[in-house]
C-alpha positions as CSV (number, residue, x, y, z in Angstrom):
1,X,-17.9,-53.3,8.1
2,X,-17.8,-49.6,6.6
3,X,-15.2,-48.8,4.5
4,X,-13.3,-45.8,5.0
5,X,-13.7,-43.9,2.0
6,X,-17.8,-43.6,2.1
7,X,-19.6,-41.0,0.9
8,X,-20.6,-39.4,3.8
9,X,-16.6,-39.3,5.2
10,X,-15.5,-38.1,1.5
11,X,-18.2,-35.1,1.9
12,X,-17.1,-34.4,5.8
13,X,-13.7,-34.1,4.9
14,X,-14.4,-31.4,2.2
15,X,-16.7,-29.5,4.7
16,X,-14.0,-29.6,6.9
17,X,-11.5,-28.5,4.5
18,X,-13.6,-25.6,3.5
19,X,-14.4,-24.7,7.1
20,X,-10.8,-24.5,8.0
21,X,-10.2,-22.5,4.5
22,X,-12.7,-20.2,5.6
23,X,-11.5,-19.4,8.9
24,X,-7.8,-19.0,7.7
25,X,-8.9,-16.5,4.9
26,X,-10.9,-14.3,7.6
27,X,-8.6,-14.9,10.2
28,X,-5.5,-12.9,7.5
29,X,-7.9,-10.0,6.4
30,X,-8.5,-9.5,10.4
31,X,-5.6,-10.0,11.6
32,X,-4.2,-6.9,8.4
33,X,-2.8,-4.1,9.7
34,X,-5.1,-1.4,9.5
35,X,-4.3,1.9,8.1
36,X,-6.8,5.3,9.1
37,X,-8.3,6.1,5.8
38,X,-6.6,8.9,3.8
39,X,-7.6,9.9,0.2
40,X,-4.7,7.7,-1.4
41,X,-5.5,4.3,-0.5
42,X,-6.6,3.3,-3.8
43,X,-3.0,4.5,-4.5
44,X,-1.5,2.9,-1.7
45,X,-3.1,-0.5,-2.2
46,X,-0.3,-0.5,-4.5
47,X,2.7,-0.9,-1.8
48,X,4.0,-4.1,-0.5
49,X,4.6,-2.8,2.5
50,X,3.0,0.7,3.4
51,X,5.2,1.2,6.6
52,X,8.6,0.7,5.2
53,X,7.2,3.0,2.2
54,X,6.2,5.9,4.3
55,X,10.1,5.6,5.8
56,X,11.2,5.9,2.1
57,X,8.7,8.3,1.8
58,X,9.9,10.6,3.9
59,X,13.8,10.4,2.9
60,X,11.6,11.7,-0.6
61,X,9.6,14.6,0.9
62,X,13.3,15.9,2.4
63,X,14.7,15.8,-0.9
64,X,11.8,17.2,-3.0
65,X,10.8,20.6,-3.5
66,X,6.9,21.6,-3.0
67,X,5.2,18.5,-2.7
68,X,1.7,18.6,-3.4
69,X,0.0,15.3,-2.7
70,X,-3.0,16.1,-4.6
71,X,-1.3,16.8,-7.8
72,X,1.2,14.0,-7.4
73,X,-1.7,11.5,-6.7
74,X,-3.6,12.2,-9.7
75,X,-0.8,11.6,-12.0
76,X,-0.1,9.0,-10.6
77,X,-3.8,7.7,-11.0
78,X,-3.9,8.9,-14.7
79,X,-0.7,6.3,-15.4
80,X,-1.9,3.6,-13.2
81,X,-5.2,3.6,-15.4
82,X,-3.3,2.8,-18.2
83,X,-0.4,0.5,-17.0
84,X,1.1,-1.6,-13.7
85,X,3.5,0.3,-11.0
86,X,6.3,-2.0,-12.3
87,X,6.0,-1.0,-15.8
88,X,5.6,2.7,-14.8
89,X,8.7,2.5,-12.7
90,X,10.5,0.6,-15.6
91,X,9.5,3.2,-18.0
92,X,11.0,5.9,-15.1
93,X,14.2,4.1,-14.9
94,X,14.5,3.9,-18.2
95,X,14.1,7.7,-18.7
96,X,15.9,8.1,-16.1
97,X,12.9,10.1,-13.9
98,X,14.6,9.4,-10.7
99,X,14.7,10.6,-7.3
100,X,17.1,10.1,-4.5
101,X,16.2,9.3,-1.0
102,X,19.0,9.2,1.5
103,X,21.8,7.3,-1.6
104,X,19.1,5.6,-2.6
105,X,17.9,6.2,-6.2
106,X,14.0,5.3,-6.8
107,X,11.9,5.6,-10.1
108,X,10.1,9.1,-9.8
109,X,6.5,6.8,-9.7
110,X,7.7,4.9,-6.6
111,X,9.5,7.9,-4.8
112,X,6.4,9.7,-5.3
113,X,4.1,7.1,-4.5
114,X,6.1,6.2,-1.3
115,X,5.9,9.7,0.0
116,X,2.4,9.9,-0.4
117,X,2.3,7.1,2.1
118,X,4.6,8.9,4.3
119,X,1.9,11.8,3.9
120,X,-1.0,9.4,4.8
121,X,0.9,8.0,7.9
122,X,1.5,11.8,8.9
């Protein structure tokens, strides 16, 4: 009589395991939302949830003055190179570069960066 643990049922189960791994992995990246490409989504890839940002986004754009995207995204590339989203919305807050999108108050970074995917989604 076999056992149970044999070699051959030890190296099925981890095939199996990394099938169903696999296929689970693939199955999130296809199932993603998918976004038409704009000239931000290296900036975008930032954002949680790029829907609900673009909402935010556009509170921003009606409370902002002469947006330009191009401008605003490569600041915002030029900090991002040289530290995370939350420490450049930290360091917003904390010099109190805010904006203010229907009562809410964002750090400028976010605001801005949330309005350029309102501009994307445009």
């Amino acid at each position: 009589m076999k056992t149970l643990f044999s070699r051959r049922n030890l190296l099925m189960g981890a095939a199996g395991i990394a099938v169903v791994a696999g296929v689970g992995f693939e199955a999130s990246r296809v199932l993603r939302k998918r976004y038409a490409p704009s000239p931000y989504d290296d900036l975008l890839a930032k954002l949680d949830d790029r829907d609900g940002s673009a909402q935010i986004g556009e509170a921003v754009l009606a409370e902002v003055e002469d947006f330009d995207a191009k401008t605003v995204a490569a600041g915002l590339r030029a900090k991002l190179a040289q530290a995370s989203l939350a420490d450049i919305a930290a360091a917003d807050a904390a010099a109190e570069r805010l904006v203010e999108a229907h009562g809410w108050v964002l750090p400028q970074s976010v605001g801005l960066l949330c309005a350029l995917a309102a501009k994307a989604a445009a």
